[in-house]
MITOR-940917 format. One record per atom (N, C-alpha, C, CB): residue in one letter; y, z, x. Coordinates in steps of 0.02 Angstrom, whole numbers, plus 50000, padded with zeros to 5 digits. Atoms other than C-alpha are relative to their C-alpha. Glycine has a CB too. Example, Ala and Ser with C-alpha at 12.3 -4.5 7.8 and 13.67 -1.06 7.14 Angstrom:
2
A499415000050045
A497755039050615
A500605000050045
A500015006249950
S499414999749958
S499475035750684
S500555003749961
S500234992950020
# end
This chain:
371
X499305001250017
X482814717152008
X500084999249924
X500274993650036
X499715000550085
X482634712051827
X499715005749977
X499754993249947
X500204993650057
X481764728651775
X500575003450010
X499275005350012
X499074996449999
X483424735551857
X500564998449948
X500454997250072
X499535004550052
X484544723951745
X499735003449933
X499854990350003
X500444997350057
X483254729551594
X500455006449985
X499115001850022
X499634992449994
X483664748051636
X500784999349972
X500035003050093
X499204998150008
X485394746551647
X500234998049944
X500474997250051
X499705001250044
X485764737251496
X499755004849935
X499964993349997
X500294996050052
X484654749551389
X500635005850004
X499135002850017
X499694995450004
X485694763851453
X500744997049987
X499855004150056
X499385005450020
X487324751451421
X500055002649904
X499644988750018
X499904999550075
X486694750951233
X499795008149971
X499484993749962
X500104992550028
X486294769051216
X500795002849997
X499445005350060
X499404995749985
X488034774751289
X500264993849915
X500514999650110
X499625004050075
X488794760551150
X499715002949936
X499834990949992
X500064996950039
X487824769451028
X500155006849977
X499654998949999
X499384992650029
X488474784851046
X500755000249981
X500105005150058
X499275000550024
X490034778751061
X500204999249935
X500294995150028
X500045000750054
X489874772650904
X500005004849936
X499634997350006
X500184993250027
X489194786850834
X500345004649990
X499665002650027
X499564997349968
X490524797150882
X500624996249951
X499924998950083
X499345000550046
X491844786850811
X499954997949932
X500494995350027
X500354999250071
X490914785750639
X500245005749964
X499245000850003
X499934990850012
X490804804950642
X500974999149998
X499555007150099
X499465000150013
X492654804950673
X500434997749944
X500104998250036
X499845003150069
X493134793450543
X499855004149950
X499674993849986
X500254995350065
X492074802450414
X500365008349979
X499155001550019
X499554992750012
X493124818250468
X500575000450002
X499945004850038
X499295002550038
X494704813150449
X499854996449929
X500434994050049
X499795002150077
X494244805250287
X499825004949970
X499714993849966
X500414991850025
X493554823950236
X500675003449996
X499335005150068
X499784993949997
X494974832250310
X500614996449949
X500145003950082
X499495000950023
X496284820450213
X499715001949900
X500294991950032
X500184998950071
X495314823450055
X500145007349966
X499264998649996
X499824991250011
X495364843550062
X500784998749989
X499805006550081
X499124998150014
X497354841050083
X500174997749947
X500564997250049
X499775001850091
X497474829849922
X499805004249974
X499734993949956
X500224993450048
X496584843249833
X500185005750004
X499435001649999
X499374993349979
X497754856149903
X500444998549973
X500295001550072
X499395003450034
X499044846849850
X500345000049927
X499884994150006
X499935001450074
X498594842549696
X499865007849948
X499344993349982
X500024994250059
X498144859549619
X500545004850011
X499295004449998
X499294998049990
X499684868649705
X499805007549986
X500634996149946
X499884992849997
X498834885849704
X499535002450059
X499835003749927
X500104997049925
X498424896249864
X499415006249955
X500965004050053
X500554995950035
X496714905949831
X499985007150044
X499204995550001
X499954995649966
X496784922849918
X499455003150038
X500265003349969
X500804996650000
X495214927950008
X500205003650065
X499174993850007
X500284996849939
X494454939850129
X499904996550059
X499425002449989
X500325002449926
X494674937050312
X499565003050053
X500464998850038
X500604999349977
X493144937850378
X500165001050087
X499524993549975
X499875000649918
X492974942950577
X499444992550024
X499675009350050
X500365006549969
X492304925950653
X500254995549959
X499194999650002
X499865006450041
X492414908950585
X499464997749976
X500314994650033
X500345001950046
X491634902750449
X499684994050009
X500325000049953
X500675008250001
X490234886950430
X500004998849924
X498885001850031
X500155000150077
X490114878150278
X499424992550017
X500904998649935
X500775003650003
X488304868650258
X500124994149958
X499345004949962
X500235004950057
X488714857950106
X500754996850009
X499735003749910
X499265005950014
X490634850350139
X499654992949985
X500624998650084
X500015003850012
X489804834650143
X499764997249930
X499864999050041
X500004999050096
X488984837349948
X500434999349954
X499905005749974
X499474996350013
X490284844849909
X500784994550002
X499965006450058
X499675005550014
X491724831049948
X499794993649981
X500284999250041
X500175007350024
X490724816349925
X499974997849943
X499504998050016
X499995002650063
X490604817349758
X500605002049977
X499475001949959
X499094999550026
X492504819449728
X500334993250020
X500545007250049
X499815005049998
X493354804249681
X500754997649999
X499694998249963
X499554999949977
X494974804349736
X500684994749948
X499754998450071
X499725004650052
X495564789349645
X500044998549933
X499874996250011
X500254997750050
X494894792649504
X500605005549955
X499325003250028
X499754994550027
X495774808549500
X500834999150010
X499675006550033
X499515000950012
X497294800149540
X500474997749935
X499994997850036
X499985004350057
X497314789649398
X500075005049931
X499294995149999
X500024995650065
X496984805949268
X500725002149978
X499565006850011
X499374996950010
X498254812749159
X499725006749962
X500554995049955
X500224992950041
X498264830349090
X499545003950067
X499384998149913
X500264993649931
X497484846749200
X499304996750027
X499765010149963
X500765002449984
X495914844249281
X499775006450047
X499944991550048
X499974995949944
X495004858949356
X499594998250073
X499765006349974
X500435001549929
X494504857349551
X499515003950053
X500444998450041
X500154994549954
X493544864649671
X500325004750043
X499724998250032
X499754998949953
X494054876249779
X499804998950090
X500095005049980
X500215004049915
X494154868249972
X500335003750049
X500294991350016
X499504998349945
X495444876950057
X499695003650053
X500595004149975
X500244998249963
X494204885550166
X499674995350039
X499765004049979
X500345005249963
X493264868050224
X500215000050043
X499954994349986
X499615003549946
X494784866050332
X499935003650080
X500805000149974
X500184994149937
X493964880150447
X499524999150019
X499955006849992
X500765007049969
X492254866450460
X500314995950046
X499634993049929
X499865007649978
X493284852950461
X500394998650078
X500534996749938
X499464998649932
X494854855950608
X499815003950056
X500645003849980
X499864998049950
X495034858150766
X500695006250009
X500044993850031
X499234995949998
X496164872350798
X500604998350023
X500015005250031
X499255006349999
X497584859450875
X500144999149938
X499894991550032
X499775002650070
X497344852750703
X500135003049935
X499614996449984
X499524996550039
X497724865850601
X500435004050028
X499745003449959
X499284998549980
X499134872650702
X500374996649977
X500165000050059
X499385006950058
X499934855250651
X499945001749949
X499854991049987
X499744998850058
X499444858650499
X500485005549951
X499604999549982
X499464994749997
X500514875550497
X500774998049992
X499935003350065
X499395000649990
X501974865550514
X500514999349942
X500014995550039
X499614998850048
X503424865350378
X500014992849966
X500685003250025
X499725005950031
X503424846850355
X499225001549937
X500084990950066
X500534999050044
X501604852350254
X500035002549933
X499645003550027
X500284997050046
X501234858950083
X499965006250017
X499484997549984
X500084990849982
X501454880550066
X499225000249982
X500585006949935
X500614998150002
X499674878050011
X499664997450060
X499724998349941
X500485001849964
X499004867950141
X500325005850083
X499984989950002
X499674996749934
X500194879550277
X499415006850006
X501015003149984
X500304994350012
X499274893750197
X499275000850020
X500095001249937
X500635001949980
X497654887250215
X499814999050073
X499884994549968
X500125002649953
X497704882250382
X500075007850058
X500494993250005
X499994992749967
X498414898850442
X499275005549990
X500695003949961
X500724995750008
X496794909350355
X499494999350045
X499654998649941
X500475000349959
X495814899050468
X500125002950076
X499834993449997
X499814996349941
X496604903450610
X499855007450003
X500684999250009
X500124992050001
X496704921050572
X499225001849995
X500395003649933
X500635000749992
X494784920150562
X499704999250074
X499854994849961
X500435001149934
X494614913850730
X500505002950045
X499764991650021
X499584994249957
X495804927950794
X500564994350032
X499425005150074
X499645004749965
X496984914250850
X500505003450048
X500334995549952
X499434995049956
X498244920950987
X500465000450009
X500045000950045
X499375001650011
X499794913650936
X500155001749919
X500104992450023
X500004997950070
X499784918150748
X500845002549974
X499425006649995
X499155001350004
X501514925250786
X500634996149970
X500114998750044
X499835007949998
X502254909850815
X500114996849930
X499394995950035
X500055005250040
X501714901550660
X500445006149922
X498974996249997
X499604995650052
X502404918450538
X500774998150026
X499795009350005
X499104998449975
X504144917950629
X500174991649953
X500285000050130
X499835005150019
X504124899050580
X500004996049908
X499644997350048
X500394999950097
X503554903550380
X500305003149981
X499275002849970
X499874992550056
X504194921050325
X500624998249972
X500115008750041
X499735001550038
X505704914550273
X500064992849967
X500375002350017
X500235003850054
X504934901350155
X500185003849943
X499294998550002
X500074996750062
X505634905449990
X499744996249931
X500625002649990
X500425004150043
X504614893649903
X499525004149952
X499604995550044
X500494995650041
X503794900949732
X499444993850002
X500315003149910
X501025001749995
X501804897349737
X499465004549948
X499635003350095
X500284996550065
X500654901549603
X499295003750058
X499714992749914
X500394996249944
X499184915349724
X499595003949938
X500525005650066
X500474997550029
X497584918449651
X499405003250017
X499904996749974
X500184995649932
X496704933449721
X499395001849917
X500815008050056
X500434999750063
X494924934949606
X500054995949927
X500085006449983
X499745003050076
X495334931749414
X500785001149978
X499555004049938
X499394998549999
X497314936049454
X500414994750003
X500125003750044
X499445006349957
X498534923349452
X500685001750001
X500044992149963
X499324997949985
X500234928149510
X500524996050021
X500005004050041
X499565005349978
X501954917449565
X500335006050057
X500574995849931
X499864996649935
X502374923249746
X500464996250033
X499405001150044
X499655004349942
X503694918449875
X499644999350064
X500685003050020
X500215002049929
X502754910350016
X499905003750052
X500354996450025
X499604997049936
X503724919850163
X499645005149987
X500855001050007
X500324991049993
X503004936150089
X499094998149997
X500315007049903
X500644999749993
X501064928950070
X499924998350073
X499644995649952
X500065003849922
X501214921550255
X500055007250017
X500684993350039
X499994993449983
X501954939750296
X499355006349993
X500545001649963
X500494997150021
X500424949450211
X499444998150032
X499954999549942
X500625003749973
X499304938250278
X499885000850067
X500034993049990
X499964997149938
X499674939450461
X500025008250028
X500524997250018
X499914992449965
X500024956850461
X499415004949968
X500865003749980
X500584998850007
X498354959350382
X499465001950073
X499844994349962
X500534997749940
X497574958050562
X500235005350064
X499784992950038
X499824995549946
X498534970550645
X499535007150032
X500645002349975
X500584994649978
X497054984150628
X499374996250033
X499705004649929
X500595004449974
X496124970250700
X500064996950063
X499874994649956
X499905003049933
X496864967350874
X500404993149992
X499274998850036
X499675009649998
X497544947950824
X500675002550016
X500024993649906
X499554999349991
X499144953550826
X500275006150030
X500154998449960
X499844995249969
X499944967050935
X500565005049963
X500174997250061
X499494994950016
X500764983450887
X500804997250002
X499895006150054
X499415002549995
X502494976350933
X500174994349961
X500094998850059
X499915007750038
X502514959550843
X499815004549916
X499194991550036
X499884998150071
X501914970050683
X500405004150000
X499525002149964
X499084994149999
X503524983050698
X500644993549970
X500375003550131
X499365006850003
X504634966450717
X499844997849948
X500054993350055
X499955003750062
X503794959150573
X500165003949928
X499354996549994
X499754995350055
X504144974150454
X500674999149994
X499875007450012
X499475001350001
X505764974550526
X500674995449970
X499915000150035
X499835008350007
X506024955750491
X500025000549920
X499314993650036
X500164998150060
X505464959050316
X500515004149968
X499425002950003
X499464996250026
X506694973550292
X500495000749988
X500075002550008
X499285002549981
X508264967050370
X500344992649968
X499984999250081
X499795006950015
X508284948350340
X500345002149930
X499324993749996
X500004996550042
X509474949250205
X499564993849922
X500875003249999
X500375003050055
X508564942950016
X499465000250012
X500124994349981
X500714999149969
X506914946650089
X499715004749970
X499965001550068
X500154995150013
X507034961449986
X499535000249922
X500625003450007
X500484999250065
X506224953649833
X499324997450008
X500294996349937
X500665000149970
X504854948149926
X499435005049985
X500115000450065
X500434993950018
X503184957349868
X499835006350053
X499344997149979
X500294994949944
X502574963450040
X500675004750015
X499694995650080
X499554996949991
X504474969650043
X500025004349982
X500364998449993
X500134992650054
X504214981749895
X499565003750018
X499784999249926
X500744995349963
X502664988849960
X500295002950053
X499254995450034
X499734996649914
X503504991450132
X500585005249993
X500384993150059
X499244994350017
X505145000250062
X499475005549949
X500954994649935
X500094994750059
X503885011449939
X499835005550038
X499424998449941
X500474994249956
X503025017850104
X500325002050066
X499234997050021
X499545001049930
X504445017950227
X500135008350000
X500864993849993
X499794992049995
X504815037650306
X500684998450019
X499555005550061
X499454998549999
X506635042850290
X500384999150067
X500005005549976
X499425000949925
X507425036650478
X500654999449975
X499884992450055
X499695002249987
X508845037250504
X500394991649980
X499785002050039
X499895007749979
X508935019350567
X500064996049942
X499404996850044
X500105004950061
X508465012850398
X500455000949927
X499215000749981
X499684998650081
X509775022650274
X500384994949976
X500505006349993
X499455006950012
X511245009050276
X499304994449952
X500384995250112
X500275005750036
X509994995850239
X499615003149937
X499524995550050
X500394997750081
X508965004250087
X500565000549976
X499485007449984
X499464998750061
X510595008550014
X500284993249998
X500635006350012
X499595006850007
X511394990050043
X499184995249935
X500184994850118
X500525003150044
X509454985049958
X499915002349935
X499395000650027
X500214997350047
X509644995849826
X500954997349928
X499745010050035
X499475001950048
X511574990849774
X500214994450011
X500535003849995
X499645007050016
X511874974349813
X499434994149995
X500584998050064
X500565003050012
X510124966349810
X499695002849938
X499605000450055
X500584995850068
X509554977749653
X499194999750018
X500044994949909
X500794996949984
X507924978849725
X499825007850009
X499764997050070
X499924991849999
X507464996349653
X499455003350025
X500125003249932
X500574994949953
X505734999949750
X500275001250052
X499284997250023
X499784994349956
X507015007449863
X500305005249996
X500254998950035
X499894995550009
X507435018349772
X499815006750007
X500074998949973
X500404996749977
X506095028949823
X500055003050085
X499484996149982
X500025000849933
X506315027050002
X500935002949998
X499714990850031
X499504996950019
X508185033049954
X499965004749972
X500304997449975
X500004993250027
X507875048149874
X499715005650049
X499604999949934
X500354993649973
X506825055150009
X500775001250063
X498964998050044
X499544996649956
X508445057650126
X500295005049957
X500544995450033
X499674994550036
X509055068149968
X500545002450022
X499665004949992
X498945002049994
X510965064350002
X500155002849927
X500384988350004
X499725001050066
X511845072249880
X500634993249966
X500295006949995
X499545005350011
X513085056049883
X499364998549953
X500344994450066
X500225005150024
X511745047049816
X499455002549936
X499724995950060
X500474997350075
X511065057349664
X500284996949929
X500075009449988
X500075005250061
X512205048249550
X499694991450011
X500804999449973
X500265007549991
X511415032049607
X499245000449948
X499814998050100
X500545000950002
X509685038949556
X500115003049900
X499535004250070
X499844998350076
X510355047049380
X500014994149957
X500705003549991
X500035003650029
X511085031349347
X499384994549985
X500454998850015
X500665003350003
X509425021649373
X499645004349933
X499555000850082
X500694995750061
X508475034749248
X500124999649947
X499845007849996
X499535001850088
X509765031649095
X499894993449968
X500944999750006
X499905008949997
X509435012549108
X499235002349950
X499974993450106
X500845002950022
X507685018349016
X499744998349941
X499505004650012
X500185003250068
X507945011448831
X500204990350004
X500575004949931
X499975007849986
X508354993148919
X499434996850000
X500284998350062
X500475003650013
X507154981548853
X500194993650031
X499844999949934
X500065004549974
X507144966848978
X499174995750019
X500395002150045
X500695002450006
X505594956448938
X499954995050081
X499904994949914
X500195002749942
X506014946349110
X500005003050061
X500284995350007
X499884996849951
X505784960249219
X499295002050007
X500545005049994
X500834994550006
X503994967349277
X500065005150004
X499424999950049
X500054991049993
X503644984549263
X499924999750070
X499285004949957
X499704998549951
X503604984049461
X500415001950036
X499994998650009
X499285001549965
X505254978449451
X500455004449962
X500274991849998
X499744994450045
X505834992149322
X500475004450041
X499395004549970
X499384996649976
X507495001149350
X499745005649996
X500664999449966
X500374994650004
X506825015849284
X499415004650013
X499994999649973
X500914998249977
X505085015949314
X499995003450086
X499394990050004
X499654998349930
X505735016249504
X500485003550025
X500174996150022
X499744991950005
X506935031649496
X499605004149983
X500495001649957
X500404998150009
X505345038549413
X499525003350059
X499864995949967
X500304997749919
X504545037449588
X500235002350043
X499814996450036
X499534996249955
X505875040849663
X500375009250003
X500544995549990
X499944991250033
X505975060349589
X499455001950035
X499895001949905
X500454994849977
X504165063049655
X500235000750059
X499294998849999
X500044998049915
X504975064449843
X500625004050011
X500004992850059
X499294997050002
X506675071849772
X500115006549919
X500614991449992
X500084997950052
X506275084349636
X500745005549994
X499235002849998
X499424996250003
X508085090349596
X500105002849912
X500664994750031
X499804996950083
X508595101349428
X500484996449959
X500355007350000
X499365002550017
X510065089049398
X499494994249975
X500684998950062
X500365007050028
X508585075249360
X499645001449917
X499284997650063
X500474999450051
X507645085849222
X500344998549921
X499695007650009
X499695002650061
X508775082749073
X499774993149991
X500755000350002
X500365009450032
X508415063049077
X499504999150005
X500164993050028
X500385002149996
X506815066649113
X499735001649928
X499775001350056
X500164998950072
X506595075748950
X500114994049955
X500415005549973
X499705007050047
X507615061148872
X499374993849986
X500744995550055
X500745005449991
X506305047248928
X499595002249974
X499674998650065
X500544998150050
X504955057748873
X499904999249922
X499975005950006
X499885000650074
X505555058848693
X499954991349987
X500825003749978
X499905005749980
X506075039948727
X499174995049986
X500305001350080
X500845003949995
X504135036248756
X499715002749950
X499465001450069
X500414997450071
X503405046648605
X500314995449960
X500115008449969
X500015003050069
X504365039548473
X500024992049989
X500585002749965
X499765006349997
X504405021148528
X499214998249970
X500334996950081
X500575003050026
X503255011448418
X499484996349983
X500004999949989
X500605003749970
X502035003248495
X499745004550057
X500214992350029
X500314995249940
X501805019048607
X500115001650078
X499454998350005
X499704999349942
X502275022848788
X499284998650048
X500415007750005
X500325001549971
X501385012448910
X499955000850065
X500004996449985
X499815000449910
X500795011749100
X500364995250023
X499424999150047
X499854994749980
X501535013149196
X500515004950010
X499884999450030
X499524995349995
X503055021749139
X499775007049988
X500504998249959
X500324990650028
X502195038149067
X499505001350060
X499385000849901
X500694997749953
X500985039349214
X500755000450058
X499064992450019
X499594996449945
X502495039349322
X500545005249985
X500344995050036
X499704993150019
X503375050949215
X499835007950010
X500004999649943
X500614994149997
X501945063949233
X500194999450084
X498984997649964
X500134997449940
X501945060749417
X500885001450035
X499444994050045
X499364997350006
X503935064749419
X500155006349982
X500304997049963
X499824990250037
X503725081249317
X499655002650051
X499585003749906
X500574996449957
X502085086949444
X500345002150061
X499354995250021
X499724999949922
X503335084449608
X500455009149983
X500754990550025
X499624994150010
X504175101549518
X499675005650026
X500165001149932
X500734996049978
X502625109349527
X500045009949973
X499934999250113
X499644992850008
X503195123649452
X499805002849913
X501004998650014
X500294998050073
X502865134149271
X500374995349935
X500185008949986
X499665002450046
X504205124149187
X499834990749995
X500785002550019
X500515004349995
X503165107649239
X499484998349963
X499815000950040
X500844998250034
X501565114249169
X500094998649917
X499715010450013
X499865001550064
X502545115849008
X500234993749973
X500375003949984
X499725006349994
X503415101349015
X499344993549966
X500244999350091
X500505006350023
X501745090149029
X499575003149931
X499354997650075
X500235001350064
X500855099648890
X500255000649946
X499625002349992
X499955000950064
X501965102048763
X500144987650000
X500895007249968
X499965005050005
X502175082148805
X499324995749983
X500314998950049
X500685002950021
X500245077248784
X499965002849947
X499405001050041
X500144999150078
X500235088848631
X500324996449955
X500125006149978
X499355005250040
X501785078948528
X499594995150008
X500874998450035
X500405004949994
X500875063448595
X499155000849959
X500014999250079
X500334999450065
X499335069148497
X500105001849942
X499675002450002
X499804998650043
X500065073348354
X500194990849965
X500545005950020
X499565006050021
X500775056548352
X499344994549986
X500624997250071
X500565006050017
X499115047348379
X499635001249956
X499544998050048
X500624998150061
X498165056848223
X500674997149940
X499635011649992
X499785000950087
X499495052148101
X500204991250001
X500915006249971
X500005007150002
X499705033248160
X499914995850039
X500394998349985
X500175002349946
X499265020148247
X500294997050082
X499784996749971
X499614998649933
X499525019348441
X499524995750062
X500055009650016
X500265005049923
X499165008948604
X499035006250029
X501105001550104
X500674996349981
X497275014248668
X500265003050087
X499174993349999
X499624994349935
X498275019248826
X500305005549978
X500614996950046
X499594996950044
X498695035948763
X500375003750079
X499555005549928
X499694995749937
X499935048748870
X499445004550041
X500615005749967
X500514997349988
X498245057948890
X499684994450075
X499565000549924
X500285003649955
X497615044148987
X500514997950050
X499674994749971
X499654999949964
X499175042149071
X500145006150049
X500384998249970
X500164994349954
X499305058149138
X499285003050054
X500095004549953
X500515000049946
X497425057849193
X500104994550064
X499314998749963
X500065002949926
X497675042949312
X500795003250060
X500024989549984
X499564995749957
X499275054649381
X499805003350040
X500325003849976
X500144997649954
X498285067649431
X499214998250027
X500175006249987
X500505003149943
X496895054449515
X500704998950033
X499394992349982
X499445000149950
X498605049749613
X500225004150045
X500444999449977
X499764992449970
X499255065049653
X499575007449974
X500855001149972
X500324992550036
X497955078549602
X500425006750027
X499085001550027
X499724990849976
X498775096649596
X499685006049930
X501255000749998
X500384997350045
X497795110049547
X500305003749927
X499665004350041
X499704995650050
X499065118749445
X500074996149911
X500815002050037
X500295004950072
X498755105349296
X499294999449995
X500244991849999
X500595003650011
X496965103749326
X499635002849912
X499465002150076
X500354999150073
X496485113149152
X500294996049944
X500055007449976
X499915003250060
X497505101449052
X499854993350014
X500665000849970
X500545003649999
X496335088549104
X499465001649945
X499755000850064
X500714998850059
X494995096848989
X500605001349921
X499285010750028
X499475000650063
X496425099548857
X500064995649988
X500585001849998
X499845004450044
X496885084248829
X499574993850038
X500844999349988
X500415006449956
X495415070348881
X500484994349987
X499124997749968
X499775006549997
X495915054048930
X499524995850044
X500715000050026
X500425004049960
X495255039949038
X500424999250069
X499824993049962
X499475001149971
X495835037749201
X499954991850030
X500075005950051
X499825008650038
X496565020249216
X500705001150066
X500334999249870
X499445002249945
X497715017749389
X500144993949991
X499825000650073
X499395007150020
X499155004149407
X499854994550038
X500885001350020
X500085005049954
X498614997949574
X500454997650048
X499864995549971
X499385000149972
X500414996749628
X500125003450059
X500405001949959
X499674995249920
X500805010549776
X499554998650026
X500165008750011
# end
C-alpha cells in the first residue's frame, strides 16, 4: 500500500512538473511574441520578402530577443536601428494567433506580418483577411532589398495575397474578384498593384467606361495605355492632350506617375500618324534640355517610335541618337545617354528592323523595371 501511495505521488509531481513547464514555456512566448510587436511598431516599416512554400523555423528567436531591451529602447530618443523580426511571428504563433493578429484594430505592419506567415503555411482563408485590408489606405514606408518606398497598405495586402494564386492558396475566382476589386473600387486607382494591373489589362469591353472614368476623373494615367488599345477615335484627343503636357516639370510626381511618359506607352499599342508631330516635339524637347533626357522618358520614346515599325521610324530613331551624339561630344551630359536609352528599348521590345543601330550607336542596356 505505501509503495502504491509512493508511486502515485511521484507520478502526481511529474504531471505538476509538466504542468509547470508548460506554463513557463507559455509565458516566455507571449513575452517573445509581445516583444516582436513592439518592434513592429516601433520601426513602422513592412520588410518585403520571399514567400517561401512551407513554413519557416527560426533556431535563434530566443538569442535573438533576449538580448533586446525593450525598456531601454523605450526610454531612447533619436533613430535607433532594429532588427528585423517580423518573420519570428511564423516561430512564435499559432495560426488562431495570427489570424487575430490580421485584424484592423493592429498595426499595417504587424497586419502585414502576420498575413506573410500565413501565406507560408498556405492558409485557406487568406481571402477573408484581403477583403478585410485592401481598402486600407494607410501610407507605410515597404522595404523590398535596399529599396525603400511609401505604399498604401490595401495595395501591399493586395500584391501579397494575390502572389499565391500560381500557387493553389487562393483560387482562380477569388483572384478575378480581387483584380476586379482593385479596378472598380473607386480611388483604388492610385494604388501600385492598380497601375501594374491597368498597364496589362486586354481591351474588354466590360472595362472601357471604367479606364476612361480612371483616366479623367481619377488622373491616374497608367490607363492610359489600357485606353489606347481600344483605339476610339473619341479618345485620341485625350491621348494628344496627355503628350503636350511634356515640358511640365512637376518635381512631386514620379516618373511612373508621368502624364506624358504614360501616353508614351500608350502609342506603343495605338501607333496613329496624328501622334507623330508631338512625338517629334518631345524628342527635340529631350535633346536640348540641359541636364539631358533621362529614363525613362527617352526609352519610352524609342519604344513609341518602334510600334510604327516602319522606314520613317528607322529614321526617326537615328537621326535622334545621331543629334544626341553630337550633343554629348560638345558638352557635358547625364551618363544615361539616348544611346543607352534606346538599347534597353530594344531589350523590351526587340524588332529586328533597328537591330543595326545597335552597333551604330553603343550604349548600355539599363531597363526601368516598371511594366
Amino acid at each position: 500500500m505505501q509503495r502504491y501511495l509512493l508511486c502515485s505521488m511521484k507520478k502526481i509531481l511529474f504531471f505538476l512538473s509538466i504542468c509547470m513547464l508548460l506554463v513557463a514555456c507559455t509565458d516566455k512566448r507571449q513575452e517573445q511574441i509581445a516583444k516582436v510587436l513592439f518592434l513592429l511598431n516601433r520601426t513602422g516599416t513592412y520588410h518585403e520578402m520571399q514567400n517561401t512554400n512551407g513554413r519557416q523555423y527560426y533556431l535563434n528567436v530566443d538569442s535573438l530577443l533576449d538580448c533586446i531591451d525593450t525598456t531601454y529602447i523605450k526610454t531612447c530618443k533619436g533613430p535607433r536601428a532594429f532588427p528585423v523580426v517580423q518573420s519570428l511571428l511564423d516561430s512564435l504563433c499559432t495560426t488562431k494567433e495570427l489570424c487575430e493578429l490580421t485584424n484592423r484594430s493592429y498595426s499595417v505592419v504587424v497586419r502585414l506580418a502576420a498575413t506573410d506567415a500565413l501565406i507560408r503555411r498556405k492558409y485557406a482563408h487568406l481571402e477573408e483577411i484581403l477583403l478585410s485590408n485592401y481598402t486600407d489606405t494607410t501610407k507605410i514606408y515597404v522595404r523590398s532589398d535596399d529599396v525603400i518606398e511609401e505604399e498604401y497598405a490595401g495595395s501591399v495586402f493586395l500584391r501579397n495575397v494575390q502572389s499565391c494564386r500560381d500557387k493553389s492558396v487562393i483560387s482562380k475566382e477569388d483572384s478575378l474578384r480581387n483584380d476586379s476589386l482593385a479596378l472598380y473600387t473607386p480611388g483604388l486607382s492610385k494604388y501600385q498593384y492598380t497601375k501594374k494591373l491597368l498597364l496589362r489589362l486586354p481591351p474588354k469591353e466590360s472595362y472601357y467606361s471604367r479606364i476612361k472614368e480612371i483616366v479623367l476623373k481619377e488622373r491616374t494615367y497608367q490607363a492610359l495605355k489600357a485606353l489606347a488599345s481600344y483605339r476610339r477615335e473619341e479618345d485620341k484627343s485625350i491621348l494628344l492632350d496627355a503628350l503636350s503636357h511634356y515640358d511640365n516639370e512637376n518635381e512631386d510626381v514620379g516618373w511612373e506617375d508621368d502624364e506624358t511618359d504614360n501616353a508614351l506607352l500608350a502609342v506603343t499599342v495605338w501607333a496613329c500618324q496624328d501622334f507623330v508631330p508631338l512625338l517629334m516635339r518631345i524628342r527635340d524637347y529631350e535633346i536640348k534640355k540641359h541636364d539631358g533626357s533621362m529614363l525613362p522618358r527617352s526609352k519610352y520614346l524609342f519604344e513609341a517610335v518602334m510600334a510604327y515599325d516602319n522606314q520613317w521610324a528607322y529614321n526617326f530613331i537615328d537621326t535622334t541618337l545621331a543629334l544626341s551624339s553630337k550633343k554629348k561630344e560638345r558638352e557635358y551630359s547625364s551618363d544615361i545617354t539616348m544611346a543607352t536609352s534606346f538599347h534597353s528599348a530594344m531589350l523590351s521590345h526587340y524588332n529586328s528592323r533597328f537591330a543595326n543601330l545597335l552597333r551604330k550607336y553603343p550604349g548600355e542596356d539599363f531597363g526601368d523595371g516598371y511594366e
